[in-house]
C-alpha positions as CSV (number, residue, x, y, z in Angstrom):
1,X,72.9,158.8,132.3
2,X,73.8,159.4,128.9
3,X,76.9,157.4,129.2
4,X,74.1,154.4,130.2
5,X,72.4,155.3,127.3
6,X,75.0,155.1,124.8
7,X,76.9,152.1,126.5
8,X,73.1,150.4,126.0
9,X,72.8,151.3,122.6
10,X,76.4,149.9,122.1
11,X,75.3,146.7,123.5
12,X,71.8,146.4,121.8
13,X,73.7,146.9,118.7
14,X,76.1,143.8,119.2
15,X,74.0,141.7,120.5
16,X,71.4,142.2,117.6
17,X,74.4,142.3,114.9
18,X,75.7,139.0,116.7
19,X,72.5,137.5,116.5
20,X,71.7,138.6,112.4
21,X,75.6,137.4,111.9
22,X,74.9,133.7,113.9
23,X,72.0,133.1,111.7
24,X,72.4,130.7,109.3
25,X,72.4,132.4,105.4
26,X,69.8,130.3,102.7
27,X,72.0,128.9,100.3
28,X,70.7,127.9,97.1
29,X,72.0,124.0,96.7
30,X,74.3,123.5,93.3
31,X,72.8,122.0,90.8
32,X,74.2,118.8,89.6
33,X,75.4,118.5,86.2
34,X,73.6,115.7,84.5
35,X,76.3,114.6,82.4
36,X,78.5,111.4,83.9
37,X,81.6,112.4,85.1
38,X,85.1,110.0,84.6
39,X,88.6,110.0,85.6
40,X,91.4,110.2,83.8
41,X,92.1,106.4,84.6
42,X,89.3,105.5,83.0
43,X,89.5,107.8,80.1
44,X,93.0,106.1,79.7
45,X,91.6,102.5,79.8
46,X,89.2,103.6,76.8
47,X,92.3,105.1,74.9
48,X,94.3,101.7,75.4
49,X,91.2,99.5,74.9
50,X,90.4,101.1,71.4
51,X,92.5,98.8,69.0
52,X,94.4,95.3,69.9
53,X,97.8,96.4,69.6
54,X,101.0,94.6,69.8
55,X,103.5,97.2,71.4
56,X,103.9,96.0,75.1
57,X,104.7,99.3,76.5
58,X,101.8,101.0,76.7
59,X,99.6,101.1,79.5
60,X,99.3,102.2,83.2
61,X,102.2,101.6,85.9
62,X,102.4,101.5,89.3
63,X,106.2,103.0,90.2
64,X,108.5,102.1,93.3
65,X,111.7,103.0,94.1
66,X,114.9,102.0,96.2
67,X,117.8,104.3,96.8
68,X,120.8,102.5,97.5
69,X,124.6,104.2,99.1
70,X,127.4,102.3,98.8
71,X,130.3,103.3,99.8
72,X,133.9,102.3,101.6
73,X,134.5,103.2,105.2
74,X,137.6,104.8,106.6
75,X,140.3,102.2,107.0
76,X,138.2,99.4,105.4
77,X,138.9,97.1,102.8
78,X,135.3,96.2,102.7
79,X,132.6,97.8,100.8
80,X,129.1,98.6,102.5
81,X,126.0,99.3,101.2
82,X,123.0,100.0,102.4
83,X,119.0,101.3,101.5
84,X,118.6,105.2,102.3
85,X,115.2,105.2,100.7
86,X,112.2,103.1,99.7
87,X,109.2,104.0,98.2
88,X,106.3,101.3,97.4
89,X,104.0,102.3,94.9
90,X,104.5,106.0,95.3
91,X,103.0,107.1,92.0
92,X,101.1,106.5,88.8
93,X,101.8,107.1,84.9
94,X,100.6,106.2,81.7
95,X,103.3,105.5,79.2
96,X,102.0,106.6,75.4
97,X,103.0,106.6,72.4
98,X,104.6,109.8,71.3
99,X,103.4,112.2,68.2
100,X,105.6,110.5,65.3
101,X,107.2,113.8,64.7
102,X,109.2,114.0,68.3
103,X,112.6,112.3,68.8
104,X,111.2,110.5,71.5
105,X,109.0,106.8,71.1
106,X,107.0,107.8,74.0
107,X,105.9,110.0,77.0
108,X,105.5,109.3,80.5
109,X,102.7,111.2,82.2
110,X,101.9,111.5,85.9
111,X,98.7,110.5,87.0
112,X,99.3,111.4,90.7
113,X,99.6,115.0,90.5
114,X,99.1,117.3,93.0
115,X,96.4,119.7,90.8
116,X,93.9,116.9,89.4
117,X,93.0,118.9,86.3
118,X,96.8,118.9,84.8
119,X,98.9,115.9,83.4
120,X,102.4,117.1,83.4
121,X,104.5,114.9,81.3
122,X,107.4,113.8,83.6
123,X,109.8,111.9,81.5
124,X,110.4,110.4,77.9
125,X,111.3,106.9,76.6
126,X,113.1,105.8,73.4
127,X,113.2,102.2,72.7
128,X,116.8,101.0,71.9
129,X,117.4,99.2,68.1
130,X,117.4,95.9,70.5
131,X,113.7,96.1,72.1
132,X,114.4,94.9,75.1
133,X,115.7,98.5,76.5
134,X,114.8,101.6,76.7
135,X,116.9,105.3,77.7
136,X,114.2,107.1,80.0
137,X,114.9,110.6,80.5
138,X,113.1,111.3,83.7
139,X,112.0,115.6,84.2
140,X,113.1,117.0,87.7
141,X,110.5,119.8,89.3
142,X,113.3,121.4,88.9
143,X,113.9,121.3,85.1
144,X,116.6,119.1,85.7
145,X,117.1,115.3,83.3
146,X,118.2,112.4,84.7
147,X,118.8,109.5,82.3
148,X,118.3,105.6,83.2
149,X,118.6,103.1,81.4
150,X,115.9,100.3,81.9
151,X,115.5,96.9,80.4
152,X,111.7,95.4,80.0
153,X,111.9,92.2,82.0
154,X,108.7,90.9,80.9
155,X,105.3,92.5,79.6
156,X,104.5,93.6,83.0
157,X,107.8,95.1,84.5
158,X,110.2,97.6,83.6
159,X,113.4,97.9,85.7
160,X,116.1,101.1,85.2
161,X,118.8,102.0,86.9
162,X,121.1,105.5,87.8
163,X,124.2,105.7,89.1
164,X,125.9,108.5,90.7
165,X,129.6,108.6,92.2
166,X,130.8,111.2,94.5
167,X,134.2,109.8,95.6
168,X,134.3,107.1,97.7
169,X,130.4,106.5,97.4
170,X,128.1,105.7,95.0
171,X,124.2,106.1,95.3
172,X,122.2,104.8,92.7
173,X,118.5,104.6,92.0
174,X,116.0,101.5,90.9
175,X,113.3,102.4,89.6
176,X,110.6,99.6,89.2
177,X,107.4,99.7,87.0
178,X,104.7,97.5,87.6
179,X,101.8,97.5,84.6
180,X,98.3,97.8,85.9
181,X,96.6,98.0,82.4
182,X,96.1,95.8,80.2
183,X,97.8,93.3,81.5
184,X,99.7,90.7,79.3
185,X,97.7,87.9,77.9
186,X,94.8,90.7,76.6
187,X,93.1,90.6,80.5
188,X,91.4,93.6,80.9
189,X,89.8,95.2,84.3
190,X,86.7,95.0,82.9
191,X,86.2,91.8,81.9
Protein backbone atom coordinates (compact mmCIF):
# COMPACT_ATOMS: atom_id res chain seq x y z
CA UNK A 1 0.00 0.00 0.00
CA UNK A 2 2.66 2.43 0.72
CA UNK A 3 4.64 1.32 -2.20
CA UNK A 4 1.18 2.42 -4.28
CA UNK A 5 1.31 5.50 -2.57
CA UNK A 6 4.69 6.50 -3.22
CA UNK A 7 4.85 5.02 -6.82
CA UNK A 8 1.56 7.56 -7.17
CA UNK A 9 3.12 10.34 -5.87
CA UNK A 10 6.13 9.64 -8.21
CA UNK A 11 3.81 9.69 -11.11
CA UNK A 12 1.66 12.75 -10.03
CA UNK A 13 4.85 14.46 -9.83
CA UNK A 14 6.01 13.79 -13.47
CA UNK A 15 3.11 14.16 -14.97
CA UNK A 16 2.46 17.68 -13.32
CA UNK A 17 6.34 18.69 -13.89
CA UNK A 18 5.81 17.36 -17.58
CA UNK A 19 2.89 19.32 -18.01
CA UNK A 20 4.45 22.92 -16.16
CA UNK A 21 7.73 21.99 -18.48
CA UNK A 22 5.38 21.54 -21.94
CA UNK A 23 3.90 24.82 -21.41
CA UNK A 24 4.88 27.32 -23.40
CA UNK A 25 7.19 30.22 -21.36
CA UNK A 26 5.87 34.23 -22.16
CA UNK A 27 8.64 35.77 -23.88
CA UNK A 28 8.82 39.30 -23.98
CA UNK A 29 9.27 40.14 -28.09
CA UNK A 30 12.81 42.19 -28.85
CA UNK A 31 12.44 45.41 -29.47
CA UNK A 32 13.51 46.60 -32.73
CA UNK A 33 16.15 49.13 -32.99
CA UNK A 34 14.86 52.17 -34.81
CA UNK A 35 17.95 53.02 -36.40
CA UNK A 36 18.43 51.61 -40.37
CA UNK A 37 20.68 48.94 -40.51
CA UNK A 38 23.29 48.49 -43.77
CA UNK A 39 25.83 46.13 -44.96
CA UNK A 40 29.08 46.42 -45.40
CA UNK A 41 28.51 46.35 -49.37
CA UNK A 42 26.68 49.20 -49.10
CA UNK A 43 28.84 51.06 -46.70
CA UNK A 44 31.59 50.29 -49.32
CA UNK A 45 29.61 51.79 -52.21
CA UNK A 46 29.26 55.05 -50.05
CA UNK A 47 33.08 55.00 -49.40
CA UNK A 48 33.81 54.57 -53.25
CA UNK A 49 31.05 56.95 -54.33
CA UNK A 50 32.36 59.85 -52.13
CA UNK A 51 34.86 61.62 -54.63
CA UNK A 52 35.23 60.94 -58.64
CA UNK A 53 38.57 59.45 -58.64
CA UNK A 54 40.73 58.36 -61.34
CA UNK A 55 42.60 55.19 -59.92
CA UNK A 56 40.94 52.09 -61.59
CA UNK A 57 41.63 49.69 -58.90
CA UNK A 58 39.39 50.36 -56.45
CA UNK A 59 36.20 48.87 -56.03
CA UNK A 60 34.35 45.53 -55.32
CA UNK A 61 35.35 42.09 -57.15
CA UNK A 62 33.82 39.11 -57.75
CA UNK A 63 37.00 36.28 -57.60
CA UNK A 64 37.22 32.82 -59.57
CA UNK A 65 39.76 30.57 -59.78
CA UNK A 66 41.21 27.64 -61.99
CA UNK A 67 43.76 25.23 -60.85
CA UNK A 68 45.60 23.77 -63.49
CA UNK A 69 48.41 20.33 -63.34
CA UNK A 70 50.55 19.83 -65.93
CA UNK A 71 52.65 17.46 -66.00
CA UNK A 72 54.65 14.65 -68.30
CA UNK A 73 53.61 11.07 -68.08
CA UNK A 74 55.92 8.06 -67.72
CA UNK A 75 57.38 7.25 -71.07
CA UNK A 76 55.85 10.22 -72.89
CA UNK A 77 57.22 12.78 -74.85
CA UNK A 78 54.04 14.66 -74.61
CA UNK A 79 52.96 17.03 -72.00
CA UNK A 80 49.41 16.92 -70.46
CA UNK A 81 47.51 19.15 -68.67
CA UNK A 82 44.59 19.23 -67.16
CA UNK A 83 41.92 21.46 -64.58
CA UNK A 84 42.01 19.92 -60.89
CA UNK A 85 39.90 22.73 -59.66
CA UNK A 86 37.41 25.48 -60.62
CA UNK A 87 35.83 27.88 -58.66
CA UNK A 88 33.12 30.48 -60.11
CA UNK A 89 32.68 33.39 -58.25
CA UNK A 90 33.67 31.82 -54.89
CA UNK A 91 34.26 35.04 -52.98
CA UNK A 92 34.06 38.82 -52.61
CA UNK A 93 36.69 41.71 -51.67
CA UNK A 94 37.03 45.22 -51.83
CA UNK A 95 40.37 46.39 -52.94
CA UNK A 96 41.38 49.97 -51.05
CA UNK A 97 43.73 52.13 -50.97
CA UNK A 98 46.26 51.56 -48.33
CA UNK A 99 47.27 54.16 -45.33
CA UNK A 100 50.19 56.16 -47.22
CA UNK A 101 52.55 55.16 -44.55
CA UNK A 102 52.58 51.06 -45.46
CA UNK A 103 54.81 49.58 -48.10
CA UNK A 104 51.92 48.32 -49.79
CA UNK A 105 49.47 50.65 -52.47
CA UNK A 106 46.55 48.74 -51.32
CA UNK A 107 44.70 46.03 -49.29
CA UNK A 108 42.46 43.35 -50.24
CA UNK A 109 39.66 42.63 -47.75
CA UNK A 110 37.23 39.73 -47.67
CA UNK A 111 33.77 40.44 -47.85
CA UNK A 112 32.64 36.72 -47.63
CA UNK A 113 33.79 35.84 -44.27
CA UNK A 114 32.60 33.25 -42.26
CA UNK A 115 31.95 35.76 -38.89
CA UNK A 116 29.93 38.73 -40.65
CA UNK A 117 31.09 41.30 -38.03
CA UNK A 118 35.01 40.91 -39.07
CA UNK A 119 36.87 41.97 -42.34
CA UNK A 120 40.06 40.17 -42.31
CA UNK A 121 42.40 41.67 -44.77
CA UNK A 122 43.49 38.68 -47.01
CA UNK A 123 46.11 39.92 -49.20
CA UNK A 124 48.09 43.23 -50.40
CA UNK A 125 48.75 44.79 -53.81
CA UNK A 126 51.65 47.05 -54.96
CA UNK A 127 51.23 48.60 -58.37
CA UNK A 128 54.44 47.97 -60.49
CA UNK A 129 56.45 51.52 -61.88
CA UNK A 130 54.57 50.30 -65.26
CA UNK A 131 50.67 50.48 -64.15
CA UNK A 132 49.55 47.93 -65.91
CA UNK A 133 50.77 45.17 -63.06
CA UNK A 134 50.53 44.61 -59.87
CA UNK A 135 52.58 41.91 -57.21
CA UNK A 136 49.62 40.59 -54.99
CA UNK A 137 50.68 38.96 -51.93
CA UNK A 138 47.72 36.82 -51.07
CA UNK A 139 47.47 35.68 -46.83
CA UNK A 140 46.96 31.91 -46.26
CA UNK A 141 44.57 30.85 -43.05
CA UNK A 142 47.50 29.56 -42.37
CA UNK A 143 49.87 32.64 -42.10
CA UNK A 144 51.39 31.48 -45.16
CA UNK A 145 52.18 34.31 -48.59
CA UNK A 146 51.77 33.42 -51.76
CA UNK A 147 52.90 35.95 -54.40
CA UNK A 148 51.16 36.38 -58.01
CA UNK A 149 51.80 38.48 -60.29
CA UNK A 150 48.67 39.92 -62.14
CA UNK A 151 48.31 42.26 -65.02
CA UNK A 152 44.96 44.67 -65.21
CA UNK A 153 43.51 43.64 -68.50
CA UNK A 154 41.06 46.33 -68.67
CA UNK A 155 39.14 48.54 -65.87
CA UNK A 156 37.10 45.68 -65.04
CA UNK A 157 39.45 42.60 -64.79
CA UNK A 158 42.42 41.63 -63.09
CA UNK A 159 44.12 38.37 -64.04
CA UNK A 160 47.31 36.81 -61.84
CA UNK A 161 49.03 33.91 -62.02
CA UNK A 162 51.24 31.29 -59.59
CA UNK A 163 53.24 28.76 -60.50
CA UNK A 164 54.57 25.88 -58.63
CA UNK A 165 56.98 22.98 -59.89
CA UNK A 166 57.38 19.78 -58.01
CA UNK A 167 59.47 17.75 -60.60
CA UNK A 168 57.97 16.57 -63.38
CA UNK A 169 54.64 18.73 -62.67
CA UNK A 170 53.72 21.99 -62.48
CA UNK A 171 50.36 23.25 -60.89
CA UNK A 172 49.66 26.68 -61.23
CA UNK A 173 46.78 29.02 -60.11
CA UNK A 174 44.59 31.84 -62.12
CA UNK A 175 43.14 33.85 -60.36
CA UNK A 176 40.43 36.10 -62.09
CA UNK A 177 38.81 39.44 -60.72
CA UNK A 178 35.77 40.68 -62.04
CA UNK A 179 34.78 44.50 -60.77
CA UNK A 180 31.30 44.77 -59.52
CA UNK A 181 31.59 48.49 -58.34
CA UNK A 182 31.81 51.19 -59.99
CA UNK A 183 32.00 49.96 -63.09
CA UNK A 184 34.14 51.69 -65.79
CA UNK A 185 32.57 54.48 -67.66
CA UNK A 186 31.38 56.21 -63.98
CA UNK A 187 28.00 53.55 -63.98
CA UNK A 188 27.04 53.20 -60.69
CA UNK A 189 24.33 50.59 -59.13
CA UNK A 190 22.34 53.15 -58.20
CA UNK A 191 21.69 55.03 -60.90
Amino acid sequence: MLLRSLLALFILVFAFYGLVGAQPRSQKPLRKIPYPEISIEDMLQRYLDKEPTTDDLEGIYSVSCVITKKSTPFLSKREREKVVERKDNYARVAIMRNKPSNVSDYIEVSMSYRDPSRYPIVGELTRLAEGRGVIYKHVEPNAATVSFSMTIESSDLIDGEYSVVDGKRTVTYRLSYLKIYPKAGGMTARE
